[in-house]
N, C-alpha and C positions, 0 to 999 in steps of 0.2 A: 504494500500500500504506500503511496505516497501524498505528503499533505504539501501543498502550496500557500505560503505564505506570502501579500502582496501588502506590505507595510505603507498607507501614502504618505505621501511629501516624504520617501528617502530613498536614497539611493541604491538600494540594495532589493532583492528578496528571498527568502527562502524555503530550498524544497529537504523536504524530513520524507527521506526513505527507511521505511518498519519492514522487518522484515516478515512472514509465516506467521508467527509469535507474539507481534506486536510490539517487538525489541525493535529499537532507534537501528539502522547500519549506518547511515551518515544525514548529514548535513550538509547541502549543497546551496552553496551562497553567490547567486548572480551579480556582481556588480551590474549598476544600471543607471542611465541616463536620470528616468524618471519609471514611474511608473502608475497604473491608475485604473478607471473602472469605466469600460463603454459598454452600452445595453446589458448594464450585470455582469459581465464578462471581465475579469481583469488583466491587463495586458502589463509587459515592460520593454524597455527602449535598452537593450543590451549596450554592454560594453565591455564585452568579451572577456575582461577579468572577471577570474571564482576565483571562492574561496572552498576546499572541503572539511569539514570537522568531522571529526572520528568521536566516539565515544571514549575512546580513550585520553580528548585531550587533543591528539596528533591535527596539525594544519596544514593542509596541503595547499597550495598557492598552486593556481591555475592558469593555463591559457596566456599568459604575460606575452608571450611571442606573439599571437593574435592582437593583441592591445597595438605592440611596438608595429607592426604590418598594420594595422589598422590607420594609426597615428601617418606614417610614413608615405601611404598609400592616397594621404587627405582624407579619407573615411571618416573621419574626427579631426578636430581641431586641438590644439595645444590645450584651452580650457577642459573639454571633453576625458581628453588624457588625462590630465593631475584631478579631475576630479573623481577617476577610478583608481589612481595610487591611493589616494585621499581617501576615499573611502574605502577603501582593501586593510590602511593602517588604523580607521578607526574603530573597523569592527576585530582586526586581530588582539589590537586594545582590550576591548570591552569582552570579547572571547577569556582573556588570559585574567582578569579580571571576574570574569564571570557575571557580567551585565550585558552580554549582550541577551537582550529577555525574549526574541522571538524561540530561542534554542530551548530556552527555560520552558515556554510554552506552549512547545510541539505537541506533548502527551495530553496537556489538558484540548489542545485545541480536537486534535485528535477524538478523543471520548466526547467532546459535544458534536462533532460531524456523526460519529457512529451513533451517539442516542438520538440523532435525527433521523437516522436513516431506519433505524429498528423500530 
């Protein structure tokens, strides 16, 4: 199962893949333009930076080669750029930290989508 997390007004969102069990296997963090909600539907404006979290803690950093091709190729603009470095070190931050709170609220989010759906 996978939950989709679309946080507005940030830069970021994230998807909480569970695995059989209902056990977390990671956390997959899109850095993002913008992001937001058309006809109920939520979308985001990529920028090619992830971030992955493990349950263990572990941070995989993503996709950077795509960022810099993206950047080089005009695809984004210099702003564009530094504002997914920027947001890549604020949530590694709040990660280590342990405020980054969409992570914190997977499981609960989780159990209110399933007792909708039962």
């Amino acid at each position: 199962m996978w939950l989709q997390q679309f946080p507005l007004e940030k830069n970021h969102t994230v998807t909480t893949m569970f695995n059989a069990n209902g056990e977390i296997v990671q956390w997959y963090i899109d850095i993002c333009y913008k992001n937001s909600i058309e006809n109920n539907i939520p979308w985001m404006d990529d920028l090619f930076l992830d971030i992955v979290l493990l349950p263990s803690g572990e941070i995989i950093e993503k996709d950077a080669e795509e960022l810099e091709e993206a950047y080089k190729m005009g695809i984004i603009d210099r702003s564009l750029y530094d504002l997914a470095w920027n947001e890549q070190n604020i949530i590694k931050k709040q990660i280590n930290r342990d405020e980054f709170q969409l992570v914190n609220l997977s499981n609960r989010h989780k159990e209110i989508l399933l007792d909708k759906l039962n």
